[in-house]
FINU-12327 format. One record per residue: x, y, z of N, C-alpha, C in turn; residue in one letter. Coordinates in Angstrom, 2 decimals, always signed. Example, Ala and Ser with C-alpha at 12.3 -4.5 7.8 and 13.67 -1.06 7.14 Angstrom:
<<+13.19; -5.69; +7.80>; <+12.30; -4.50; +7.80>; <+13.20; -3.30; +7.80>; a>
<<+12.85; -2.25; +7.08>; <+13.67; -1.06; +7.14>; <+12.90; +0.03; +7.87>; s>
END
This chain:
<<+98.78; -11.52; -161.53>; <+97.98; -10.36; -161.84>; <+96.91; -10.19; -160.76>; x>
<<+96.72; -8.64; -160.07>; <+96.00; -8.70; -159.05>; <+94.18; -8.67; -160.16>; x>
<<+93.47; -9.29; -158.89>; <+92.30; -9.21; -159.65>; <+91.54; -7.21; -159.45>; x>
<<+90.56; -7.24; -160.24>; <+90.02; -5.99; -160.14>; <+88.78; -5.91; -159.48>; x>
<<+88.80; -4.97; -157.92>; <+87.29; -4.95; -157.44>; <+86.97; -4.08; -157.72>; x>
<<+85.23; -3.68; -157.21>; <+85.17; -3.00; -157.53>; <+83.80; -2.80; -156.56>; x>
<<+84.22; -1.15; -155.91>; <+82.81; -0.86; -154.30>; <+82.30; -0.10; -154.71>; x>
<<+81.10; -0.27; -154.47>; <+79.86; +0.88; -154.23>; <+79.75; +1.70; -153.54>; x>
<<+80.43; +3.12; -153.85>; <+80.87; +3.89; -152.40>; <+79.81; +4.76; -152.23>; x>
<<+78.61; +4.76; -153.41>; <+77.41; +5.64; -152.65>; <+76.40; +5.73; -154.18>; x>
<<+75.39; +5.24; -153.56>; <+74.22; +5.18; -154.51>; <+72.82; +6.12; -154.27>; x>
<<+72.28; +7.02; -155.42>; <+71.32; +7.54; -155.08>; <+70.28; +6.69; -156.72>; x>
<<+69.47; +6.94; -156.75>; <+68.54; +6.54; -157.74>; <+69.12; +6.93; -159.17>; x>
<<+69.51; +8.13; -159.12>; <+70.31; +8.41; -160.89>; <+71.61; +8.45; -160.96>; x>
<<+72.26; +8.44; -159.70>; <+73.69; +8.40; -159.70>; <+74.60; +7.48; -158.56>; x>
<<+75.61; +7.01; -159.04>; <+76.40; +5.95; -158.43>; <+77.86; +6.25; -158.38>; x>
<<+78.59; +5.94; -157.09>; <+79.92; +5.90; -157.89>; <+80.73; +4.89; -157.07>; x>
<<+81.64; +4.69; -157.99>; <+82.29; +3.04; -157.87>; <+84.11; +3.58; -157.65>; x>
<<+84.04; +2.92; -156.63>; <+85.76; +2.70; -156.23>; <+86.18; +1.76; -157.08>; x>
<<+87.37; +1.80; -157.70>; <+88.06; +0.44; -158.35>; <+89.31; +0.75; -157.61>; x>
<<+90.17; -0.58; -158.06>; <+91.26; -1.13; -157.25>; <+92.63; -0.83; -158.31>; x>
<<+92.42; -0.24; -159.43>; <+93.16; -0.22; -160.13>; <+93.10; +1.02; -161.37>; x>
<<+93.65; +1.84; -161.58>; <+93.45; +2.83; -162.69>; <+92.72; +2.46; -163.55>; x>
<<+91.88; +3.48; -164.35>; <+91.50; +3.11; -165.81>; <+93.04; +3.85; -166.55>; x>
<<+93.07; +3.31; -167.78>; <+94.55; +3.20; -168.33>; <+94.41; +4.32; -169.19>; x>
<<+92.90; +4.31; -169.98>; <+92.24; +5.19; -170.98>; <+90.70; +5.40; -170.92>; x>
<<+90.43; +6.67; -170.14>; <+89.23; +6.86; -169.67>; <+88.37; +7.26; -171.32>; x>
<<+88.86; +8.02; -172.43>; <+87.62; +7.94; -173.19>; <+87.34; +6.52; -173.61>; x>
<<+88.34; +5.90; -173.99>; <+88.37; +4.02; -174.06>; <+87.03; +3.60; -173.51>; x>
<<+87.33; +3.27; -171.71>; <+86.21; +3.34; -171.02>; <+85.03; +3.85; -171.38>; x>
<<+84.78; +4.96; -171.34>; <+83.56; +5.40; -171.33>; <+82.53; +5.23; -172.91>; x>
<<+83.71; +5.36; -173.55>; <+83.23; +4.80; -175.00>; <+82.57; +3.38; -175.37>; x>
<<+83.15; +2.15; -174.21>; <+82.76; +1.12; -174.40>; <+81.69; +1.14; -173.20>; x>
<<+81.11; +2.10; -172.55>; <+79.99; +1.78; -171.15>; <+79.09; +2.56; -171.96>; x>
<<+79.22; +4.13; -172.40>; <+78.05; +4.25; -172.81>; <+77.66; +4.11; -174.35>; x>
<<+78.14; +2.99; -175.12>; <+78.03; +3.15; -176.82>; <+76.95; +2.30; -177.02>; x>
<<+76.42; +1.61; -175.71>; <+74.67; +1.01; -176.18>; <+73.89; +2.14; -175.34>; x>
<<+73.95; +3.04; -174.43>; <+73.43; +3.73; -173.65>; <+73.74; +5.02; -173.87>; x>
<<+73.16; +6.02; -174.36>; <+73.68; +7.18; -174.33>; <+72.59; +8.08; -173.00>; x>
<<+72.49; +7.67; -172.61>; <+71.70; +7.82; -171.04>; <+72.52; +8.09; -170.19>; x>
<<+73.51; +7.62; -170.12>; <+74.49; +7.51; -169.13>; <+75.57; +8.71; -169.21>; x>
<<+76.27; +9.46; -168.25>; <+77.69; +10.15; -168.55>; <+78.39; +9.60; -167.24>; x>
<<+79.41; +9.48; -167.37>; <+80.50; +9.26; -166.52>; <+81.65; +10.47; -166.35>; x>
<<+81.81; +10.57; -165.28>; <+83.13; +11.27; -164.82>; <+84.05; +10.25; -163.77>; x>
<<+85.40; +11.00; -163.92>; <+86.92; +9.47; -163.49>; <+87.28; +10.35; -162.66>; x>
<<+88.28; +10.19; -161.59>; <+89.17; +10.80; -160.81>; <+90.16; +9.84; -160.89>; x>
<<+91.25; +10.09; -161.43>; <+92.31; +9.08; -161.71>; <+93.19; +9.09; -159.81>; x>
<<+92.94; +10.34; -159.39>; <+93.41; +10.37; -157.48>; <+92.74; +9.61; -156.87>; x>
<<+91.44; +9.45; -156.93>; <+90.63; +8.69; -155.91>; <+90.43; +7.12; -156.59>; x>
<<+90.88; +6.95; -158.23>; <+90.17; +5.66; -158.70>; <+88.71; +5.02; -158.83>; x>
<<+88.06; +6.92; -158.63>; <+86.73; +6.40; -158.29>; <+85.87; +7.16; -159.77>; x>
<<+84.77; +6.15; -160.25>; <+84.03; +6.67; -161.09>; <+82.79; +6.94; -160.67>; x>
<<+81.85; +8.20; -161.39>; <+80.65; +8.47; -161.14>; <+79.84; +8.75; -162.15>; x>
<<+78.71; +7.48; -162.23>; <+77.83; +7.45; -163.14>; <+76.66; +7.96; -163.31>; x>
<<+76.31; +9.13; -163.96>; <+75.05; +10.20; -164.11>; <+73.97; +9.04; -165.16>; x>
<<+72.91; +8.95; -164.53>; <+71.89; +8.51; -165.79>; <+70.45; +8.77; -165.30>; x>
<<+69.87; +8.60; -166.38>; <+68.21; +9.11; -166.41>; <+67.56; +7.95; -165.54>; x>
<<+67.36; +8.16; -164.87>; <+66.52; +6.62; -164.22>; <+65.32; +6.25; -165.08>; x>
<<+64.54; +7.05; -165.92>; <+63.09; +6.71; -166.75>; <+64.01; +5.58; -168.22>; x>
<<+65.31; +5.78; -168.50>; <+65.50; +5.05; -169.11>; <+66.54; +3.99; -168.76>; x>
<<+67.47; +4.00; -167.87>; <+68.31; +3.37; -167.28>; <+67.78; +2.76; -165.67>; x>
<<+68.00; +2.19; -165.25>; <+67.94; +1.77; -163.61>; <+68.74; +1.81; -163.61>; x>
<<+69.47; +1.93; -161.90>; <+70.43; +1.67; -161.10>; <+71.19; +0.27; -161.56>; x>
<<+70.52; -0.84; -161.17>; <+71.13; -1.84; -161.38>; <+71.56; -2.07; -163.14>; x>
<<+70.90; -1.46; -164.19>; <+71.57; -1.43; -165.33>; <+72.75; -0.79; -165.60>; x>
<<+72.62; +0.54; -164.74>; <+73.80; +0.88; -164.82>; <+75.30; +1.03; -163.76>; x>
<<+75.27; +0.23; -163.18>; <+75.80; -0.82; -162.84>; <+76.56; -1.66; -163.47>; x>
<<+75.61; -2.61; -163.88>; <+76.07; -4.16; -164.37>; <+76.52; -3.18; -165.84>; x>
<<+76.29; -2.62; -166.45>; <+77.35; -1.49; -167.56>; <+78.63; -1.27; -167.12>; x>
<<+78.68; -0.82; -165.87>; <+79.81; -0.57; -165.51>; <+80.99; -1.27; -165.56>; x>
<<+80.06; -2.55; -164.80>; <+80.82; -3.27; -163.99>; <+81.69; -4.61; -165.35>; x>
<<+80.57; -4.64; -166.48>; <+81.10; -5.51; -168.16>; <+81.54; -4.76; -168.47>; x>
<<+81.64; -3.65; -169.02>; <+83.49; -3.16; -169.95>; <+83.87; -3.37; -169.40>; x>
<<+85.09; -3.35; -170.46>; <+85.92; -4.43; -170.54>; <+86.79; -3.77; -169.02>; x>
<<+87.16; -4.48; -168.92>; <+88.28; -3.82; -166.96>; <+89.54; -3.05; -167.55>; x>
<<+89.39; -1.76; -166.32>; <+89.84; -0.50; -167.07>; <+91.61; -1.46; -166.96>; x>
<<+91.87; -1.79; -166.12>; <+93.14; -3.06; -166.92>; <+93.60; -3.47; -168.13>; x>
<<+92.52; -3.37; -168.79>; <+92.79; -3.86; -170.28>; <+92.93; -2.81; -171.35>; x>
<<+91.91; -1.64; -170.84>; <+91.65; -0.96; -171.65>; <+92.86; +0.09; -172.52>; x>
<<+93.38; -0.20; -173.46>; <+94.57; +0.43; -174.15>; <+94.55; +1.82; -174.32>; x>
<<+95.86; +2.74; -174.25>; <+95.59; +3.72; -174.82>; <+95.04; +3.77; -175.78>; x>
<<+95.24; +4.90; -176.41>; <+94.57; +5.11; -177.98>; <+95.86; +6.14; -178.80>; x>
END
């Protein structure tokens, strides 16, 4: 099983977005398990590029929180349809 990376292809203070190496399988899945302690956060997927982009409030989120959110759900690998 290949492992899953995952790049920082461009960071501004409220928004980020992350290359992965591998599809998400089930993007509401995903996003359901990144923002269901955070509702600060929105995400949009490009299943072409594999790349996600994370919108959040910086007065309640940081960068690096949302992030390390990202980066613990569960790996879009796992994540089952529905």
């Amino acid at each position: 099983m290949k492992k899953l990376s995952v790049i920082i292809m461009h960071k501004l203070p409220n928004r980020v977005r992350l290359k992965l190496s591998e599809p998400i399988k089930s993007f509401e899945t995903f996003r359901e398990n990144v923002t269901k302690d955070s509702e600060s956060i929105e995400l949009k997927y490009s299943p072409v590029t594999k790349s996600v982009v994370a919108t959040f409030n910086p007065e309640k989120v940081n960068l690096q929180e949302a992030i390390c959110l990202l980066y613990t759900s569960p790996s879009p690998r796992d994540v089952e349809e529905s």
